[in-house]
C-alpha positions as a Python dict, from the first residue, in 0.01 Angstrom:
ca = {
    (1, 'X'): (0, 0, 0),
    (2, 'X'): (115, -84, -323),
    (3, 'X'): (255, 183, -607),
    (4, 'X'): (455, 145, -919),
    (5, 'X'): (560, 332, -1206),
    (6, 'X'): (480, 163, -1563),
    (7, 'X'): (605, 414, -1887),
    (8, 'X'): (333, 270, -2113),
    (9, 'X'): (469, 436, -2449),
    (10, 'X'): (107, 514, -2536),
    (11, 'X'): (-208, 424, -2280),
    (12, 'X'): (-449, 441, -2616),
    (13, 'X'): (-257, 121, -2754),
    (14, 'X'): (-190, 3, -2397),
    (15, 'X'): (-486, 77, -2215),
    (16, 'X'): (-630, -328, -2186),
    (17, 'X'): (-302, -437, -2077),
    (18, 'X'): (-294, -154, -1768),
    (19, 'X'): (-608, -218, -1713),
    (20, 'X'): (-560, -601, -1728),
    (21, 'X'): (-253, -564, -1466),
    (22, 'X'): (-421, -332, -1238),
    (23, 'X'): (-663, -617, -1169),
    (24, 'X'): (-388, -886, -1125),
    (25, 'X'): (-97, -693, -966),
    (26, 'X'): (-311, -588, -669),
    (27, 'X'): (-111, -207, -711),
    (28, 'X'): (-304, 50, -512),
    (29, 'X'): (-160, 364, -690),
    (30, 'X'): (-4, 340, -1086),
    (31, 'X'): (251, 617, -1171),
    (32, 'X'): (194, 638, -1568),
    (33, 'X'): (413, 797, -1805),
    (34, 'X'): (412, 871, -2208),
    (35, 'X'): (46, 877, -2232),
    (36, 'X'): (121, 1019, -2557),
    (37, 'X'): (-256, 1114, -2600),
    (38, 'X'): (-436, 1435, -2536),
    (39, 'X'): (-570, 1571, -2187),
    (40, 'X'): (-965, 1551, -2313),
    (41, 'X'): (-899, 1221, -2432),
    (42, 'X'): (-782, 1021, -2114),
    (43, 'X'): (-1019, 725, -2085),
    (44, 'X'): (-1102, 801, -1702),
    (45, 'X'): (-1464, 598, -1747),
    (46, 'X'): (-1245, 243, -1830),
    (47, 'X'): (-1041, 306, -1461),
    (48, 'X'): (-1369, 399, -1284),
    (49, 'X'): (-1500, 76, -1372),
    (50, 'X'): (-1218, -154, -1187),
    (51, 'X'): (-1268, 101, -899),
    (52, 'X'): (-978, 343, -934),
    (53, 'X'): (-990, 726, -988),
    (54, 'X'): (-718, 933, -1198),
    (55, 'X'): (-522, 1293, -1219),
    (56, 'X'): (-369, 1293, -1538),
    (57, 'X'): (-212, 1545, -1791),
    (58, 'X'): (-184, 1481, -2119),
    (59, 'X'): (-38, 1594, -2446),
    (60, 'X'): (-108, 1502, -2823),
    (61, 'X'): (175, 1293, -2958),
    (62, 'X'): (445, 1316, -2691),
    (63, 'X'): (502, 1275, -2328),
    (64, 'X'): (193, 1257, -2065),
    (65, 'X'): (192, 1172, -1708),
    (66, 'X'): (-86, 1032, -1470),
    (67, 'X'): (-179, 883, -1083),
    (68, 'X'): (-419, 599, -1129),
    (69, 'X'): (-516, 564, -730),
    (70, 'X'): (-782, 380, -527),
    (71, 'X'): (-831, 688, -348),
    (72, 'X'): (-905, 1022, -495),
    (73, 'X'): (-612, 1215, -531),
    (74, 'X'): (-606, 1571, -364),
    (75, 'X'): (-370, 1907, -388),
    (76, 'X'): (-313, 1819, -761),
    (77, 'X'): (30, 1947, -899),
    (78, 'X'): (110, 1961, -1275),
    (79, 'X'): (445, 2069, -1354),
    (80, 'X'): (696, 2256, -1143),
    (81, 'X'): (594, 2596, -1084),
    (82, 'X'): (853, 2874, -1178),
    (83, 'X'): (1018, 2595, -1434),
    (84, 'X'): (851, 2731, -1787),
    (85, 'X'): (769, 2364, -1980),
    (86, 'X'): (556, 2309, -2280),
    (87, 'X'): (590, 1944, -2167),
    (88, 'X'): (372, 1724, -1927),
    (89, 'X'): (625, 1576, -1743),
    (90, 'X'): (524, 1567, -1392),
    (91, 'X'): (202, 1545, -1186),
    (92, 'X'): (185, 1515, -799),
    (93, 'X'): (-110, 1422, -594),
    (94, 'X'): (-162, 1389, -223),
    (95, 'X'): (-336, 1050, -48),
    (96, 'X'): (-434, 915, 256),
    (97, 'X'): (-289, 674, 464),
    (98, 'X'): (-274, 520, 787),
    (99, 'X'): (17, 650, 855),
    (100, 'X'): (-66, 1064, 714),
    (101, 'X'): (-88, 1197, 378),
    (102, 'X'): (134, 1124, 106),
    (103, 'X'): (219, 1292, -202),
    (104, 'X'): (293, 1045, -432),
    (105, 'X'): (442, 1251, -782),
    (106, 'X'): (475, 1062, -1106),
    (107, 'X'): (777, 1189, -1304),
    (108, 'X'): (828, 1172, -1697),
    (109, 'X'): (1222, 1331, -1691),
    (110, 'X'): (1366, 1448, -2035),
    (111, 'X'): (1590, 1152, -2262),
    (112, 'X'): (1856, 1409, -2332),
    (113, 'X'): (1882, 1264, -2724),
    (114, 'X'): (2268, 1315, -2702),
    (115, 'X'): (2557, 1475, -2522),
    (116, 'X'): (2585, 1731, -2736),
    (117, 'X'): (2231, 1801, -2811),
    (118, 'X'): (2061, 2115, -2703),
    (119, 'X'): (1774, 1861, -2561),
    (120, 'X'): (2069, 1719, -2329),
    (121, 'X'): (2111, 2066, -2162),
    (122, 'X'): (1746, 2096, -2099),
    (123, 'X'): (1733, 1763, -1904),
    (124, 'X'): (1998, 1904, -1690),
    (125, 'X'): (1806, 2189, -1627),
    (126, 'X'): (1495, 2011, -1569),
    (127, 'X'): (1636, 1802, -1297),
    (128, 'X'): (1813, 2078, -1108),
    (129, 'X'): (1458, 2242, -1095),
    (130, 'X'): (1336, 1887, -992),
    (131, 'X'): (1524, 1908, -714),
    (132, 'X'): (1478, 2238, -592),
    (133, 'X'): (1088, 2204, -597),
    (134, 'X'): (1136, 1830, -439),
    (135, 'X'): (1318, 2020, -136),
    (136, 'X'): (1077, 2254, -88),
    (137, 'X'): (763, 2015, -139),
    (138, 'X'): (942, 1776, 134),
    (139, 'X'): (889, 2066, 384),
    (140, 'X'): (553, 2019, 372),
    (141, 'X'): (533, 1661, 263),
    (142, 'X'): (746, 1443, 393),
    (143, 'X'): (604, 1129, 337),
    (144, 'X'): (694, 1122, -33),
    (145, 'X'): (761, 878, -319),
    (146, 'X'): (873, 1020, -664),
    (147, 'X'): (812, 760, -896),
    (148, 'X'): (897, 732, -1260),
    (149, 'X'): (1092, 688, -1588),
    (150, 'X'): (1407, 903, -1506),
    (151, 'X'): (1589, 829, -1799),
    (152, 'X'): (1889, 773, -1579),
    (153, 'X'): (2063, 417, -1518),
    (154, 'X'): (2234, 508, -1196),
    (155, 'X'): (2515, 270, -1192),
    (156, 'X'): (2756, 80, -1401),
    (157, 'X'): (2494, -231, -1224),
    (158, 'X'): (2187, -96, -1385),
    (159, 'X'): (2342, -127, -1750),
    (160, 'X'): (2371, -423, -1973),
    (161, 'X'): (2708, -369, -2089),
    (162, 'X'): (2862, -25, -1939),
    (163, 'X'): (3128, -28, -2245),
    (164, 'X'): (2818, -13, -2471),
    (165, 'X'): (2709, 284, -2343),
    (166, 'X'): (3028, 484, -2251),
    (167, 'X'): (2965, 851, -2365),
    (168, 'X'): (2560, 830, -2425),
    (169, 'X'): (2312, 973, -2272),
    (170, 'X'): (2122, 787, -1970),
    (171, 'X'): (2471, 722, -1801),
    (172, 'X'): (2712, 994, -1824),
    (173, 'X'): (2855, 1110, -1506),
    (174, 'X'): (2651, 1452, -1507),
    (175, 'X'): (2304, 1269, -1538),
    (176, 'X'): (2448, 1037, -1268),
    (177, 'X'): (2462, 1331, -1036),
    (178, 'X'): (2173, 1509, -1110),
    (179, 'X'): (2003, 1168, -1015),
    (180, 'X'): (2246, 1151, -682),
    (181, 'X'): (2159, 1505, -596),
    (182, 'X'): (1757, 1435, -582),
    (183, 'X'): (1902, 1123, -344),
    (184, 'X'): (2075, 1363, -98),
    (185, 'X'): (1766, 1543, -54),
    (186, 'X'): (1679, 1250, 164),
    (187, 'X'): (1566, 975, -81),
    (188, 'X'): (1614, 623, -126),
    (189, 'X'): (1627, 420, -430),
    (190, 'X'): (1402, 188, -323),
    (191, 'X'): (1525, -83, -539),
    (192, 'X'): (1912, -96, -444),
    (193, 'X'): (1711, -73, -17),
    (194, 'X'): (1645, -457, -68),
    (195, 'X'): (1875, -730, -163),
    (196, 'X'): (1834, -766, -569),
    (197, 'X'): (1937, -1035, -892),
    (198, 'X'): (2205, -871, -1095),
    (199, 'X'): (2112, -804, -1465),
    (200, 'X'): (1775, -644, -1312),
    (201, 'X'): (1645, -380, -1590),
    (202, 'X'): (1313, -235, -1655),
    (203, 'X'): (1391, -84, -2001),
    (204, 'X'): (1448, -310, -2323),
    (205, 'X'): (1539, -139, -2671),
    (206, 'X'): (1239, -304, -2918),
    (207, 'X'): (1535, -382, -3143),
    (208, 'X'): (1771, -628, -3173),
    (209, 'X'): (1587, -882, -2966),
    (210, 'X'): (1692, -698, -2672),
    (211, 'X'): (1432, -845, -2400),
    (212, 'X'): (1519, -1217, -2490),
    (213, 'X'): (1893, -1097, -2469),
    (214, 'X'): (1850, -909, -2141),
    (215, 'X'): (1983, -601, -2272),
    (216, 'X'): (1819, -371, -2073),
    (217, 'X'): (1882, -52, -1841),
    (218, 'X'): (1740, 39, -1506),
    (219, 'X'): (1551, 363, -1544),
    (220, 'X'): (1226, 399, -1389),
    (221, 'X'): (1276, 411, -1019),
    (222, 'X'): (1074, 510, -723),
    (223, 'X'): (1221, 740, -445),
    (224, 'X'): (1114, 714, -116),
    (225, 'X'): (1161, 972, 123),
    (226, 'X'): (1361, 915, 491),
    (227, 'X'): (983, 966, 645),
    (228, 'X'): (869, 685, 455),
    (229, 'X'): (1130, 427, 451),
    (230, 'X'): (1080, 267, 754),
    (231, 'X'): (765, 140, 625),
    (232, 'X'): (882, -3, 288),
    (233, 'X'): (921, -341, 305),
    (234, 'X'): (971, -440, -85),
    (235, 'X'): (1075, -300, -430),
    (236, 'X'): (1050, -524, -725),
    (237, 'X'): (1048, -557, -1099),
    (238, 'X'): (750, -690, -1310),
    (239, 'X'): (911, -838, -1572),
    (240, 'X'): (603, -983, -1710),
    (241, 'X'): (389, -690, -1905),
    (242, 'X'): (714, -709, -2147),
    (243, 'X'): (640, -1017, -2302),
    (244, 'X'): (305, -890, -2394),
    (245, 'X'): (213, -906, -2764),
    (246, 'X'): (293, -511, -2857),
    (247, 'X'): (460, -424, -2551),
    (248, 'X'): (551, -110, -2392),
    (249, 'X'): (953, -103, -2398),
    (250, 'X'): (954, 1, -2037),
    (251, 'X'): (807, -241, -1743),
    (252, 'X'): (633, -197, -1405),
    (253, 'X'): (825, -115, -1062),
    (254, 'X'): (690, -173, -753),
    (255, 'X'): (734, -44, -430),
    (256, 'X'): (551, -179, -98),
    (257, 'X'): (512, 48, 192),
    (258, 'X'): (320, -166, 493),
    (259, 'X'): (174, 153, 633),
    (260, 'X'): (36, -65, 964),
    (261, 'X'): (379, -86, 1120),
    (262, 'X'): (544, 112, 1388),
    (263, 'X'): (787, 342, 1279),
    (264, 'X'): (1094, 204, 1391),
    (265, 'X'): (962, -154, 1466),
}
Protein backbone atom coordinates (compact mmCIF):
# COMPACT_ATOMS: atom_id res chain seq x y z
CA UNK A 1 0.00 0.00 0.00
CA UNK A 2 0.94 3.22 -1.07
CA UNK A 3 -0.14 6.79 0.75
CA UNK A 4 1.17 10.28 0.54
CA UNK A 5 0.34 13.61 1.57
CA UNK A 6 0.31 16.37 -1.37
CA UNK A 7 -0.83 20.23 0.10
CA UNK A 8 -2.27 21.18 -3.29
CA UNK A 9 -2.81 25.04 -2.42
CA UNK A 10 -6.15 24.80 -4.21
CA UNK A 11 -7.58 21.23 -5.81
CA UNK A 12 -9.97 23.60 -8.21
CA UNK A 13 -6.67 24.95 -9.97
CA UNK A 14 -4.90 21.65 -9.25
CA UNK A 15 -7.34 19.12 -9.77
CA UNK A 16 -5.77 17.68 -13.51
CA UNK A 17 -2.45 17.55 -12.07
CA UNK A 18 -3.77 15.19 -8.87
CA UNK A 19 -5.64 13.54 -10.96
CA UNK A 20 -2.83 13.18 -13.59
CA UNK A 21 -0.39 11.80 -10.66
CA UNK A 22 -2.81 9.54 -9.11
CA UNK A 23 -2.71 7.62 -12.39
CA UNK A 24 1.16 7.63 -12.66
CA UNK A 25 2.34 7.45 -9.03
CA UNK A 26 0.48 4.18 -8.45
CA UNK A 27 -0.52 5.88 -4.61
CA UNK A 28 -3.34 3.85 -3.11
CA UNK A 29 -4.53 6.52 -0.56
CA UNK A 30 -3.79 10.67 -1.20
CA UNK A 31 -3.76 12.77 2.04
CA UNK A 32 -4.90 16.31 0.51
CA UNK A 33 -4.62 19.51 2.14
CA UNK A 34 -5.68 23.37 1.31
CA UNK A 35 -8.51 22.41 -0.82
CA UNK A 36 -9.33 25.92 -0.44
CA UNK A 37 -12.83 25.25 -2.03
CA UNK A 38 -16.16 24.63 -0.45
CA UNK A 39 -17.54 21.19 0.98
CA UNK A 40 -20.56 21.03 -1.86
CA UNK A 41 -18.12 21.78 -4.34
CA UNK A 42 -15.49 18.86 -4.08
CA UNK A 43 -15.33 17.30 -7.55
CA UNK A 44 -15.89 13.60 -6.15
CA UNK A 45 -17.37 12.48 -9.89
CA UNK A 46 -13.56 13.35 -11.56
CA UNK A 47 -11.90 10.70 -8.67
CA UNK A 48 -14.71 8.15 -9.24
CA UNK A 49 -13.74 7.97 -12.70
CA UNK A 50 -9.88 6.77 -12.17
CA UNK A 51 -11.48 4.38 -9.57
CA UNK A 52 -10.91 6.07 -6.23
CA UNK A 53 -13.53 7.20 -3.63
CA UNK A 54 -13.12 10.40 -1.24
CA UNK A 55 -14.00 11.87 2.49
CA UNK A 56 -13.30 15.33 2.28
CA UNK A 57 -14.11 18.63 4.19
CA UNK A 58 -13.96 21.66 2.76
CA UNK A 59 -14.06 25.37 3.32
CA UNK A 60 -14.54 28.48 0.94
CA UNK A 61 -11.26 30.30 0.54
CA UNK A 62 -9.00 28.74 3.17
CA UNK A 63 -7.78 25.48 4.43
CA UNK A 64 -9.60 22.00 3.43
CA UNK A 65 -8.55 18.54 4.00
CA UNK A 66 -9.40 15.17 2.18
CA UNK A 67 -8.59 11.02 1.86
CA UNK A 68 -8.64 10.16 -1.79
CA UNK A 69 -8.56 6.08 -1.24
CA UNK A 70 -9.08 3.00 -3.45
CA UNK A 71 -11.18 1.71 -0.81
CA UNK A 72 -14.09 3.42 0.75
CA UNK A 73 -13.19 5.05 3.74
CA UNK A 74 -15.19 4.14 7.00
CA UNK A 75 -15.60 5.71 10.78
CA UNK A 76 -15.15 9.21 9.17
CA UNK A 77 -13.60 11.84 11.62
CA UNK A 78 -13.63 15.62 10.90
CA UNK A 79 -11.91 17.63 13.35
CA UNK A 80 -10.92 16.83 16.90
CA UNK A 81 -13.79 16.53 19.06
CA UNK A 82 -13.77 18.74 22.29
CA UNK A 83 -11.10 21.16 20.27
CA UNK A 84 -13.74 24.14 19.12
CA UNK A 85 -12.28 25.02 15.27
CA UNK A 86 -13.96 27.02 12.62
CA UNK A 87 -11.19 25.45 10.48
CA UNK A 88 -11.06 22.12 8.40
CA UNK A 89 -7.95 20.98 9.38
CA UNK A 90 -8.15 17.38 9.93
CA UNK A 91 -10.13 14.37 8.63
CA UNK A 92 -9.50 10.66 9.63
CA UNK A 93 -10.84 7.63 7.94
CA UNK A 94 -10.48 3.96 8.67
CA UNK A 95 -9.35 1.18 5.75
CA UNK A 96 -8.78 -2.20 5.21
CA UNK A 97 -5.84 -4.08 4.96
CA UNK A 98 -4.27 -7.30 4.99
CA UNK A 99 -2.82 -6.76 7.87
CA UNK A 100 -6.31 -4.99 9.99
CA UNK A 101 -7.82 -1.71 9.71
CA UNK A 102 -6.07 1.41 9.51
CA UNK A 103 -6.95 4.85 10.20
CA UNK A 104 -5.15 6.79 7.99
CA UNK A 105 -5.85 10.89 9.19
CA UNK A 106 -4.85 13.68 6.86
CA UNK A 107 -3.68 16.72 8.86
CA UNK A 108 -3.75 20.52 7.69
CA UNK A 109 -1.80 22.02 11.15
CA UNK A 110 -1.97 25.89 11.66
CA UNK A 111 1.29 28.22 9.97
CA UNK A 112 1.53 30.18 13.16
CA UNK A 113 2.10 33.66 10.89
CA UNK A 114 4.70 34.80 13.56
CA UNK A 115 6.11 34.36 17.03
CA UNK A 116 4.36 36.88 18.36
CA UNK A 117 1.15 36.54 16.60
CA UNK A 118 -2.00 35.53 18.33
CA UNK A 119 -2.32 32.83 15.28
CA UNK A 120 1.15 31.39 16.71
CA UNK A 121 -0.53 30.59 20.10
CA UNK A 122 -3.38 28.86 18.46
CA UNK A 123 -1.05 26.43 16.56
CA UNK A 124 0.34 25.55 19.87
CA UNK A 125 -2.84 24.83 21.10
CA UNK A 126 -3.96 22.96 18.20
CA UNK A 127 -1.16 20.54 18.37
CA UNK A 128 -1.33 19.84 22.09
CA UNK A 129 -5.03 18.85 21.32
CA UNK A 130 -3.52 16.87 18.33
CA UNK A 131 -1.84 14.94 20.51
CA UNK A 132 -4.13 14.23 23.12
CA UNK A 133 -6.85 12.94 20.62
CA UNK A 134 -3.86 10.99 18.65
CA UNK A 135 -3.27 9.10 22.14
CA UNK A 136 -6.53 8.26 22.67
CA UNK A 137 -7.43 7.30 18.91
CA UNK A 138 -4.15 4.93 19.09
CA UNK A 139 -6.05 2.95 21.80
CA UNK A 140 -8.29 1.87 19.48
CA UNK A 141 -6.29 2.19 16.33
CA UNK A 142 -3.10 1.30 16.37
CA UNK A 143 -2.24 0.81 13.03
CA UNK A 144 -2.04 4.53 12.22
CA UNK A 145 -0.38 6.98 9.81
CA UNK A 146 -0.95 10.80 10.34
CA UNK A 147 -0.07 12.30 7.25
CA UNK A 148 0.22 15.91 6.29
CA UNK A 149 1.50 19.52 5.95
CA UNK A 150 2.61 20.16 9.64
CA UNK A 151 4.02 23.35 9.13
CA UNK A 152 6.96 22.19 11.19
CA UNK A 153 10.65 21.58 9.73
CA UNK A 154 11.80 19.30 12.49
CA UNK A 155 15.46 19.77 12.34
CA UNK A 156 18.19 22.17 11.59
CA UNK A 157 18.48 19.13 8.38
CA UNK A 158 15.07 19.85 7.07
CA UNK A 159 15.91 23.69 6.48
CA UNK A 160 17.71 25.34 3.68
CA UNK A 161 19.73 27.61 5.62
CA UNK A 162 18.89 27.32 9.58
CA UNK A 163 20.47 31.03 10.03
CA UNK A 164 17.72 32.15 7.60
CA UNK A 165 15.17 31.12 9.62
CA UNK A 166 16.42 31.65 13.26
CA UNK A 167 13.41 33.15 15.25
CA UNK A 168 10.42 32.35 12.56
CA UNK A 169 7.85 30.36 12.74
CA UNK A 170 8.06 26.61 11.29
CA UNK A 171 11.34 26.07 13.38
CA UNK A 172 11.38 27.54 16.71
CA UNK A 173 12.16 25.25 19.47
CA UNK A 174 8.42 25.20 20.85
CA UNK A 175 6.95 24.03 17.40
CA UNK A 176 9.91 21.59 17.41
CA UNK A 177 8.46 19.99 20.47
CA UNK A 178 5.03 20.05 19.89
CA UNK A 179 6.09 18.01 16.70
CA UNK A 180 8.50 15.69 19.11
CA UNK A 181 5.70 15.21 21.54
CA UNK A 182 3.14 13.66 18.77
CA UNK A 183 6.58 11.38 18.09
CA UNK A 184 6.69 10.07 21.70
CA UNK A 185 3.28 8.96 21.42
CA UNK A 186 4.83 6.15 19.49
CA UNK A 187 5.39 7.57 15.96
CA UNK A 188 7.95 7.54 13.45
CA UNK A 189 8.92 10.05 10.97
CA UNK A 190 8.87 7.91 8.32
CA UNK A 191 11.23 9.84 6.27
CA UNK A 192 14.35 10.21 8.71
CA UNK A 193 13.31 5.63 9.19
CA UNK A 194 15.21 5.21 5.78
CA UNK A 195 18.56 6.37 4.74
CA UNK A 196 17.90 9.94 2.85
CA UNK A 197 19.94 12.82 0.33
CA UNK A 198 20.60 15.86 2.39
CA UNK A 199 18.95 19.11 1.09
CA UNK A 200 15.60 16.87 0.88
CA UNK A 201 12.52 19.49 1.16
CA UNK A 202 9.00 19.25 0.11
CA UNK A 203 8.12 22.99 0.51
CA UNK A 204 9.54 25.77 -1.96
CA UNK A 205 8.62 29.60 -1.34
CA UNK A 206 7.07 30.62 -5.13
CA UNK A 207 9.48 33.55 -4.80
CA UNK A 208 12.78 34.16 -5.38
CA UNK A 209 13.34 31.21 -7.62
CA UNK A 210 13.36 29.13 -4.64
CA UNK A 211 12.75 25.50 -6.30
CA UNK A 212 15.66 25.97 -8.88
CA UNK A 213 17.74 27.21 -5.77
CA UNK A 214 16.68 24.35 -3.50
CA UNK A 215 15.50 26.54 -0.89
CA UNK A 216 13.08 24.56 0.57
CA UNK A 217 11.84 23.17 4.10
CA UNK A 218 10.67 19.75 5.11
CA UNK A 219 7.10 20.05 6.31
CA UNK A 220 4.65 17.61 5.25
CA UNK A 221 5.49 14.36 6.89
CA UNK A 222 3.76 11.12 7.48
CA UNK A 223 3.78 9.42 10.98
CA UNK A 224 3.61 5.97 11.31
CA UNK A 225 2.65 4.35 14.31
CA UNK A 226 5.06 1.48 16.29
CA UNK A 227 2.10 -1.09 15.03
CA UNK A 228 2.78 -0.19 11.64
CA UNK A 229 6.40 0.25 11.19
CA UNK A 230 7.49 -3.01 10.74
CA UNK A 231 5.75 -3.06 7.56
CA UNK A 232 7.07 0.21 6.00
CA UNK A 233 9.56 -0.41 3.77
CA UNK A 234 10.01 3.19 1.98
CA UNK A 235 9.39 6.98 2.45
CA UNK A 236 10.22 9.26 -0.37
CA UNK A 237 9.88 12.67 -1.90
CA UNK A 238 8.19 13.42 -5.32
CA UNK A 239 9.98 16.12 -6.40
CA UNK A 240 8.40 16.14 -9.71
CA UNK A 241 4.62 17.76 -9.42
CA UNK A 242 6.84 21.04 -8.53
CA UNK A 243 8.04 21.70 -11.77
CA UNK A 244 4.57 21.68 -13.07
CA UNK A 245 3.45 24.79 -14.98
CA UNK A 246 1.37 26.61 -11.88
CA UNK A 247 2.51 24.46 -9.24
CA UNK A 248 1.41 23.82 -5.83
CA UNK A 249 4.37 25.21 -3.50
CA UNK A 250 4.24 22.04 -1.49
CA UNK A 251 5.11 18.41 -3.13
CA UNK A 252 4.00 14.77 -2.64
CA UNK A 253 5.42 12.36 0.24
CA UNK A 254 5.21 8.95 0.09
CA UNK A 255 5.19 6.32 2.41
CA UNK A 256 5.15 2.40 1.48
CA UNK A 257 3.82 -0.03 3.95
CA UNK A 258 4.18 -3.82 2.28
CA UNK A 259 1.23 -5.04 4.30
CA UNK A 260 2.07 -8.95 3.01
CA UNK A 261 5.01 -9.31 5.35
CA UNK A 262 5.37 -10.92 8.68
CA UNK A 263 5.56 -8.71 11.42
CA UNK A 264 8.91 -8.99 12.53
CA UNK A 265 10.34 -10.74 9.36
Amino acid sequence: MKLATWNVNSLKVRLPQVLDWLGSSGVDVLCLQELKMPHDKFPLAEFEAIGYRACWAGQKTYNGVAVISRDAGQSVQINMPGFPDDHQRLIAVTLPSPQGDIRVVSVYCPNGQSLESDKYAYKLAWFAALREWLEQELVTYPRMVVLGDYNVAPADADVHDPSKWEGDVLVSPAERQAFEALISLGFTDAFRHFPQEEKMFSWWDYRRMAFRRNAGLRIDHALVSSALLPFCTACEIDKAPRRNEQPSDHTPVIVTLDLSAVEGG
